[in-house]
N, C-alpha and C positions, 0 to 999 in steps of 0.2 A: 662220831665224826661231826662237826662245826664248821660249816662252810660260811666262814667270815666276810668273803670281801668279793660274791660273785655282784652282787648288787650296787654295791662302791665303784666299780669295774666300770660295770654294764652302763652304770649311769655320768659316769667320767666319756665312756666311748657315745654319750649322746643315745643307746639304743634305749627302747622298747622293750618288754619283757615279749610280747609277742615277735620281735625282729630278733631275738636272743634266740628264743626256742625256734621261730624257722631258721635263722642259719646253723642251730646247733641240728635240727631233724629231730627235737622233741616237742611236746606239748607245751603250751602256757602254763598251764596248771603245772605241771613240773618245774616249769623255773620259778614259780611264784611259791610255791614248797618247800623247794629247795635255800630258795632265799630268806624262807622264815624259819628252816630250822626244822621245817615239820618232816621231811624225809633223806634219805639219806642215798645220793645217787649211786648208781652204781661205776666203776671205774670207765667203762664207755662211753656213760652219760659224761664221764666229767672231763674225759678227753674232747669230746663233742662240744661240750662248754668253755671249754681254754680255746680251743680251737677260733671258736666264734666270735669269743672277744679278743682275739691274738695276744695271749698271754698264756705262759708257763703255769700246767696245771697245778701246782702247790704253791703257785702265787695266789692262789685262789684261795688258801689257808692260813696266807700270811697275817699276821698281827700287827705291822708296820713299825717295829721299835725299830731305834736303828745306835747298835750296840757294836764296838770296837772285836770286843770278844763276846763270840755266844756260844751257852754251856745247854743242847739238850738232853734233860733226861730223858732216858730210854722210855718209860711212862706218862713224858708229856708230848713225845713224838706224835706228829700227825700220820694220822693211817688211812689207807684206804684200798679197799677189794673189791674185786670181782663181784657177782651178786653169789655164787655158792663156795666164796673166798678162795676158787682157784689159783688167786693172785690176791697178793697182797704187798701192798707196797707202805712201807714208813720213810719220813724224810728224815736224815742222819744231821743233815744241813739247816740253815737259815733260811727263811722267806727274800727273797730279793736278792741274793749272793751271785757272785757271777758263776758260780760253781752250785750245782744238785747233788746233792749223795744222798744214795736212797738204801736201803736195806731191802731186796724184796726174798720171796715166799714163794714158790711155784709147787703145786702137788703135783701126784703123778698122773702121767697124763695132757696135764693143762700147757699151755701156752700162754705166751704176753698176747697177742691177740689173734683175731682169726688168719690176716691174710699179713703178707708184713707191712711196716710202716715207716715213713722217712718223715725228717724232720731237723732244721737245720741248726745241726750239734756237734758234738763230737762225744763219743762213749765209750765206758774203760769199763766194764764187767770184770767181778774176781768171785770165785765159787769160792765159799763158806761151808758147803754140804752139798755133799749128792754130788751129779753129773749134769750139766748144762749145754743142750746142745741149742749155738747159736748160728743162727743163718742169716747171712748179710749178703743181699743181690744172689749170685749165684753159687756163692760159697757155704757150706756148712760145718759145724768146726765142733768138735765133742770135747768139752772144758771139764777137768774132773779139778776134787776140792785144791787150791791155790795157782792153778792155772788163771789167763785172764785174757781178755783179749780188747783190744782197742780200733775203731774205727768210724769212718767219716758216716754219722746220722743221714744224710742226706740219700744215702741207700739203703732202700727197702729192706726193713729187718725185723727180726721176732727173735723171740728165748722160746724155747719148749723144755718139759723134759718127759723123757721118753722113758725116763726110768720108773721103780717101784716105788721110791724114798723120795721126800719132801728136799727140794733142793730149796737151799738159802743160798743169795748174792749180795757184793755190795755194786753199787752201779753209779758211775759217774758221769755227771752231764754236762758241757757246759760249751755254750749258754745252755742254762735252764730252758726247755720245752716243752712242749706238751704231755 
C-alpha cells in the first residue's frame, strides 16, 4: 500500500507532523514513516489520520487525475487491513468522487471496529458472501449473500460476522468519509 497524499494534506491544512500525530493519538515517528513510504499503517491508524486532517480515508490514496470516466482494475485497487487482515478493504471507486465504493473482506469472527462508529454519510452495504450482521444504534440486522441494507452514518455502527466463513461486501458511502 502507497500512501500518496498524507503529507500534500497535512501541509495544505497548515499542520505539523507533530500536530498530525497528536491529533491523530500516534507518534511522530509514525507520521513521518508513514509519509515516506517506509511503513504501512494499519487501518485504525489510518482512520485516526483522515480523521485528523478531516478528510476521507482513500483520499489519502488519491492520485489526483481528474478523468470524465475511470476504469479500475481490480489489481490496481488500493487496499488496506487490519494489522492481522481481519478487514480488508479495496476502493471499487475514484479518489475525490462524491460517491465510495468499497469491496470489503471480514473473517470470522472480526468486526469493522471495536466499538461502533458514526460519521456523516450515508451507507448501502450488499453481502457478496457469507452472513453479515450489521448494527446501527440499537438495531441489529443479520444480512445473508444479496440482502443489503441502507442507512444514515451519523449513527453509531459496525459490520461483524459472527459466522465461520469469510464474508465479502460491497459498501457505499457518500459523501466519502472516514
Amino acid at each position: 500500500m502507497t500512501v500518496t497524499r498524507i503529507r500534500e494534506i497535512r501541509t495544505l491544512r497548515g499542520m505539523t507532523v507533530r500536530e498530525l500525530a497528536d491529533n491523530a493519538g500516534v507518534s511522530s515517528a509514525l507520521i513521518s514513516q508513514v509519509e515516506r513510504g517506509v511503513t504501512d499503517p494499519s487501518l485504525e491508524t489510518m482512520r485516526r489520520i483522515a480523521e485528523a486532517l478531516d478528510t476521507p480515508m482513500f483520499s489519502l490514496f488519491q492520485d489526483g487525475d481528474d478523468e470524465t470516466v475511470a476504469v479500475i482494475r481490480r489489481e490496481d485497487r488500493y487496499e488496506i487491513s487490519s494489522p492481522h487482515h481481519a478487514i480488508t478493504y479495496t476502493r471499487a471507486s475514484p479518489g475525490g468522487s462524491k460517491l465510495e465504493v468499497l469491496e470489503g473482506s471480514l473473517e470470522p469472527g472480526a468486526a469493522t471496529s471495536e466499538t461502533p462508529r458514526s460519521h456523516p454519510s450515508e451507507e448501502c452495504v450488499v453481502v457478496l458472501a457469507g452472513r453479515l450482521t450489521v448494527q446501527v444504534g440499537d438495531q441489529t440486522h443479520v444480512l445473508k449473500i444479496g440482502d443489503s441494507c441502507t442507512f444514515d452514518s451519523n449513527i453509531p455502527h459496525l459490520y461483524r460476522n459472527e459466522g465461520r466463513n469469510v464474508v465479502r461486501f460491497l459498501l457505499s458511502v457518500t459523501p466519502p468519509s472516514y
